[in-house]
N, C-alpha and C positions, 0 to 999 in steps of 0.2 A: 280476376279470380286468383288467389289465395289456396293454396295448400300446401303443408310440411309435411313430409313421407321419409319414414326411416326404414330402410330395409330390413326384414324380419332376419335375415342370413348376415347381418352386421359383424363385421369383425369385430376381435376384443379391445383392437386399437384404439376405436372410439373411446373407448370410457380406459385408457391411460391416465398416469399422473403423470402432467410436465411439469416444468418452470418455467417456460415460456411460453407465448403465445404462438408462434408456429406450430408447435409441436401438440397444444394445446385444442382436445374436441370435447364439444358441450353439446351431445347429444339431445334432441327437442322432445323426441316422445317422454321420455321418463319425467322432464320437467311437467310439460304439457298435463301429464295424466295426471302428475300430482298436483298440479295448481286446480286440475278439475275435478277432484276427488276432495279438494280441500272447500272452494267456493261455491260449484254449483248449485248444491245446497239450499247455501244463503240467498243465492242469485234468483231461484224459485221462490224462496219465502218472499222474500224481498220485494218480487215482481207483484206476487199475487198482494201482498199486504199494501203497496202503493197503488196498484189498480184503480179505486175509487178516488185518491186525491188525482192522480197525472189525469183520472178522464175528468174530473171537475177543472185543473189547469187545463187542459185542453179547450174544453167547451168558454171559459172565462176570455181564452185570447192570452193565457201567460206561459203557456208552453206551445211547442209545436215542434212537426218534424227539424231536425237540422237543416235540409235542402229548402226548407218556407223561407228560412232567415236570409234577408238583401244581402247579397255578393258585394264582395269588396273586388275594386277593381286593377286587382294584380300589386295591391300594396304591398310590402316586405312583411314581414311579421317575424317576429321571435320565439323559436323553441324553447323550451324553458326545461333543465335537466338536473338534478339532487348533487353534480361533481363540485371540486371546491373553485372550482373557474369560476362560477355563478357570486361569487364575493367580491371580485372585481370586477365582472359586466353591468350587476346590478347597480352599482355606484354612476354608470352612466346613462342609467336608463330614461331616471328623469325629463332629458332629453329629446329621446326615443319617439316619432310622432306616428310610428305605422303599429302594425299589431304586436300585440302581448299572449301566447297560449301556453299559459300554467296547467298544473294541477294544485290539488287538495295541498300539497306538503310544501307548494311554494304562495300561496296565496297573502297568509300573513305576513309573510318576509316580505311581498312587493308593500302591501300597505305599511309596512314602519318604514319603508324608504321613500314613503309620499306618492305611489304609483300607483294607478288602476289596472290591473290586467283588463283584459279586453277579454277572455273566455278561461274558466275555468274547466280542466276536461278531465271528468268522475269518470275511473276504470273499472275502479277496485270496487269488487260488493260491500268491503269494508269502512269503502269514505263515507265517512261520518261529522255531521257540522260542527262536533268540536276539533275539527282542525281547521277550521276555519271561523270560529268564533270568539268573539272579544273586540271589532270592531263591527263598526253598522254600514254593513251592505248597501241597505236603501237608498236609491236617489245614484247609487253610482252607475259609471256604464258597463258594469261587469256582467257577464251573462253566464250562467251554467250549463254547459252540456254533459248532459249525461244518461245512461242507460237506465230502463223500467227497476234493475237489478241494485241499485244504490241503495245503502242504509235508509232507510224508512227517515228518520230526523233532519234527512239533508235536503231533503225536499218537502219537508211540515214546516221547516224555520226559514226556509234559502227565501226573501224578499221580492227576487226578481224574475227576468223571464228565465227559461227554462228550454233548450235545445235538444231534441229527443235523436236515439239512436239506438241502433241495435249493433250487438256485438258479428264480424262476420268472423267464424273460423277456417272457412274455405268449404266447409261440408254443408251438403242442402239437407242433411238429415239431424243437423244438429238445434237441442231446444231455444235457440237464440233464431233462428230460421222458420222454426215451428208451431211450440206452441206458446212462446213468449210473443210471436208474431200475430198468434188469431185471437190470442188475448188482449192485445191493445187495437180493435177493430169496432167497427161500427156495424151496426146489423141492420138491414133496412128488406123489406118485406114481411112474408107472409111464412110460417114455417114451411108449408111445401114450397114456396118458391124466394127463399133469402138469396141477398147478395150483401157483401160484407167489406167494407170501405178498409184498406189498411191505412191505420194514422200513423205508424212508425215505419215509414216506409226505408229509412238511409240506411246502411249499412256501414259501420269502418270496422275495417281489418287490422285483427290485435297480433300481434308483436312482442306479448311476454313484457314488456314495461312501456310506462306512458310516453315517452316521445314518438314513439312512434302514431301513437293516436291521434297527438297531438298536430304530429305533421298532416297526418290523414284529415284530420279535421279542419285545420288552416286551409289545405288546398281545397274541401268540399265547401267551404266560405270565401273562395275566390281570391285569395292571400297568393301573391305575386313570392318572390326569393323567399326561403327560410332562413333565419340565420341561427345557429344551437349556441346558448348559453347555457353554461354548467352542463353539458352531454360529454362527460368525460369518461367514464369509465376505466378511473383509475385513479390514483392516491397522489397525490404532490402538494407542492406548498406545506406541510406537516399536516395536513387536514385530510381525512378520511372523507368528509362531503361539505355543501356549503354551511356559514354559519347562516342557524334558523335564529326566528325570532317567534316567540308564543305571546301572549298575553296576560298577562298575570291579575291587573285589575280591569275590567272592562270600560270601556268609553260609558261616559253620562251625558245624557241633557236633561238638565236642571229646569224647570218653569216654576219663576216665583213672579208672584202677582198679575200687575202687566207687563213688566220687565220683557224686555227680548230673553228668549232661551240661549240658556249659556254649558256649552259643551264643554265637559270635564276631560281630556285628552286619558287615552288609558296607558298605563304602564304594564312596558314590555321586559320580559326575560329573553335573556340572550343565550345560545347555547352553541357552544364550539365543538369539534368533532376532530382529535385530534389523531393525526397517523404517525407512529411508531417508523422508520423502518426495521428492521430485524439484522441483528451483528451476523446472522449464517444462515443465507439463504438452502433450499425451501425455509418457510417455519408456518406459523398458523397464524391466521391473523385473531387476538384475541377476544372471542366472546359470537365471532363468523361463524366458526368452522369450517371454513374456505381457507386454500392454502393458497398462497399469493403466489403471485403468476408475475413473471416480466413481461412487458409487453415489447410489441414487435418497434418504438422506439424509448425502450430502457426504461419506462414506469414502473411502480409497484401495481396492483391487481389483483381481484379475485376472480376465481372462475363464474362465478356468478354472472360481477360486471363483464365478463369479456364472451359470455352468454347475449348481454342485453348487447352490446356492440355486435354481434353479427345481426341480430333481431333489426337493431338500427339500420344495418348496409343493407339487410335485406327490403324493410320499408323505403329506404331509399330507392333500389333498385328496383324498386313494387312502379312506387309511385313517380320514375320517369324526372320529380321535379328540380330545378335547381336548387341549393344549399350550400352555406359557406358554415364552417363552423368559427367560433369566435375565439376556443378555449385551447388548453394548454393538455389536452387530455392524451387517451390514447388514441383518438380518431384522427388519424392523418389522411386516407383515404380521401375525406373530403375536403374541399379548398377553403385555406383559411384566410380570415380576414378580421384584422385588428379589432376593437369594439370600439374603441376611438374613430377610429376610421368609418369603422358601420353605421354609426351615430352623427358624426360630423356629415358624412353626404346621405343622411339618410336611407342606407341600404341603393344607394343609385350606382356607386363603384363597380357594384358584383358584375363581373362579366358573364353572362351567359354561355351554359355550358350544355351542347346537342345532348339529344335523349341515346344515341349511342357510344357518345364519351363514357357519360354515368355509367351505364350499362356496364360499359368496358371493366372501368373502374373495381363498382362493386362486385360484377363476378370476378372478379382476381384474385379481392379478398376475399370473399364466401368460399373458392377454388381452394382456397390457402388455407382454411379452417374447413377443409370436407364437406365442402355445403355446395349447390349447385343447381343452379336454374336451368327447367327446361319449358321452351316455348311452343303454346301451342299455334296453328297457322292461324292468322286472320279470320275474323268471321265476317260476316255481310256488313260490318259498320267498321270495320278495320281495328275493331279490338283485337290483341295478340294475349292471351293467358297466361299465368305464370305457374308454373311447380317448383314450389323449393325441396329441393331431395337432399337427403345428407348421405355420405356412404363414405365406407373407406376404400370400395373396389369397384370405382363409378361403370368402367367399361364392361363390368358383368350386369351387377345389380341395375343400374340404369337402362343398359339396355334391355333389360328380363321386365323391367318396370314398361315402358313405352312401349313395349311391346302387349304387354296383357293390358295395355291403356288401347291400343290401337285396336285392340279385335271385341271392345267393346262396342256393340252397338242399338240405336233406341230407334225404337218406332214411332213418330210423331202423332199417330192416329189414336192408340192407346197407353203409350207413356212406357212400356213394358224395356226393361232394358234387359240384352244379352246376350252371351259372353261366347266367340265362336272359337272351337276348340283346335281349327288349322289357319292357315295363313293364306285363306282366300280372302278376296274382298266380297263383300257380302251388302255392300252399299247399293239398295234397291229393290232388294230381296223381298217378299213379301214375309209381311210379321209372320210367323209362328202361332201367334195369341188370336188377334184377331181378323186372321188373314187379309184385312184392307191395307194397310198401312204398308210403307216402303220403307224400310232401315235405311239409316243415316249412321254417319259414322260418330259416336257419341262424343271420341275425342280426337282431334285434327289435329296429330301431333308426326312433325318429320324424321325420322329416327335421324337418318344417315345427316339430315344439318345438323339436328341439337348433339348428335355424336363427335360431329365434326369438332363443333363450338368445343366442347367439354374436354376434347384431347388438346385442342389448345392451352385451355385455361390449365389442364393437370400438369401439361409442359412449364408454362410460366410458372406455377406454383413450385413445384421441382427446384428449378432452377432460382429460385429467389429464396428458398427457403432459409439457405445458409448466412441471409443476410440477417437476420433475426439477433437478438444476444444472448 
């Protein structure tokens, strides 16, 4: 479980201009509300207007849930990220014999360097198949994952199978949960008595940019180590992100007579992305509007990227799994390892790292950028939940937060959830609504540990802060 919580009573702190990245907060609601006031939108049309092809690839056998597709058995696989590292890892990829997880905006760049991705993974309402068209898909082992909500064209042209998914936000009330869910179902009975098959049953939890899904989606495919290429989040080598590669003339096959068919190779445009730095720091980065940021080891930056880097630590920290990153970015936090080297022993060097190292790790940094995970207790299968909270005055707001989390509680018998107005425990109580049922406590959350944890990490952060440049 998934969810980002800004406290309503936020300092003004949060939304500072700095130059660096310590000092540096990128507040999630404002973005959040504006990414979904910008695509939802699309993400409905979108849904409702592919409904009849995805339930024909369904019923054909060329789509299915993502959790249908055979598990890999703990191979490494590669994150694939838009930073300019991605210019020199892909030079070795060739190589490369475990997974490949792109998206839209690196797809064509792996095919002009002779490579198959192994899953391409559709975020955006907006991916659309001319970004990825100009070579012929068909016959390769590339597969698409992607949600009901993708442009209408990427899924009328795309050749191949097709991996379904729905987007999770952390909210059970939200339209990707709801009614993007009973719109991709199967109906079987009688109108008085239906019951209704979910075909898109998997869930991955979004993160404000694709690596994170990506990761999310490699581990629901059984994908052993990640390694991030191009996950840089930040400016170096003179280049603002990797150089792409488009298509300019598209591939042919020719058939004359009885002649074997003869493939016309297509030509590609090349396109560089270059970075300035700036003679007198602050300044703007031109044509961004983002002011560049230093990062906590001496990069250029913009807030944006250094947005999608906590979003990263946090998926990290979501998802428990091990990762090295390969590049030269702003990501230190996680362990690196040469690409050369990743590729020579095939992702087999990575030393495994316990699920409370990471932990460690990434709330240090999250602690260090005002963000902060609070755990719920165990439930009967030993899942522990996660809340990502941002605040700038954790020891009020958080605990006012876990606290109005704790005195919620829900009736199993009729679903009724609610909210008790003292600090009794009320676990057992009979419902209110329909007097059968016995209250449970809706959220299993420790104050005095996850309080503990949090004055820790506020210590560390404190005290490391000065290290910044």
């Amino acid at each position: 479980m998934k969810n980002i919580v800004v406290p309503e009573k936020q300092t003004v702190e949060m939304g500072m201009t700095a130059n660096n990245e310590t000092n540096l907060r990128t507040p999630s609601t404002p973005y959040n509300e504006g990414t979904a006031m910008k695509q939802q939108i699309h993400e409905e049309y979108n849904s409702a207007y592919n409904h009849a092809l995805i339930m024909q690839m369904i019923k054909d056998g060329r789509a299915r849930d993502l959790n249908d597709e055979p598990k890999q058995d703990g191979t490494p696989v590669f994150i694939i990220g838009s930073g300019p590292s991605l210019d020199d890892s892909i030079e070795h990829m060739k190589d490369w014999q475990g997974g490949i997880v792109c998206s839209t905006s690196h797809a064509l760049t792996f095919r002009y360097h002779g490579i198959e991705p192994d899953y391409i993974v559709c975020l955006d309402p907006f991916s659309e198949y001319g970004e990825i068209a100009g070579v012929n898909w068909e016959g390769t082992k590339t597969k698409l994952v992607a949600h009901p909500g993708v442009w209408p064209d990427l899924l009328e042209k795309w050749p191949n199978e097709v991996l379904l998914f729905r987007q999770n936000l952390g909210r059970q009330d939200s339209y990707y949960a709801t009614t993007q869910m009973h719109m991709y179902t199967e109906r079987h009975g009688t109108r008085e008595k239906a019951e209704f098959k979910i075909l898109i049953r998997t869930e991955v939890t979004v993160f404000a940019c694709s690596p994170p899904a990506q990761l999310f989606v490699a581990d629901r495919l059984g994908y052993g180590t990640a390694f991030l290429a191009g996950v840089d989040f930040a400016y170096h080598s003179g280049k603002e992100r990797f150089t792409n590669y488009t298509v300019s003339k598209p591939e042919k096959l020719i058939v004359t007579g009885n002649a074997s068919p003869t493939t016309v190779e297509a030509e590609w445009d090349r396109h560089e992305h270059v970075f300035s730095p700036p003679a007198d720091p602050p300044n703007v980065l031109t044509g961004a509007q983002d002011e560049l940021i230093r990062t906590n080891n001496g990069l250029w930056s913009a807030r944006i990227h250094l947005f999608y880097k906590k979003n990263m630590i946090s998926a990290w920290r979501l998802s428990g799994k091990n990762v090295y990153t390969t590049d030269h970015g702003a990501i230190t936090e996680i362990p690196y390892m040469h690409i050369q080297k990743v590729v020579r022993f095939q992702g087999k060097k990575a030393k495994p790292r316990s699920t409370k190292w990471i932990h460690r790790e990434a709330d240090r940094y999250l602690a260090s950028v005002g963000a902060y995970v609070i755990e719920t207790e165990p439930d009967e299968n030993g899942n522990i939940g996660c809340n990502f909270i941002e605040s700038a005055d954790p020891e009020r707001e958080i605990t006012a937060w876990i606290t109005n989390m704790t005195r919620q509680f829900l009736c199993p018998g009729c679903g009724i959830v609610v909210a008790a107005n003292d600090a009794e425990d009320h676990v057992g109580d009979t419902c209110p609504r329909c007097k059968e049922g016995k209250l449970k406590r809706r959220n299993d959350i420790d104050l005095v540990k996850n309080m503990a944890r949090i004055k820790e990490l506020m210590k560390w952060a404190e005290e490391h802060r000065q290290a910044a440049p």
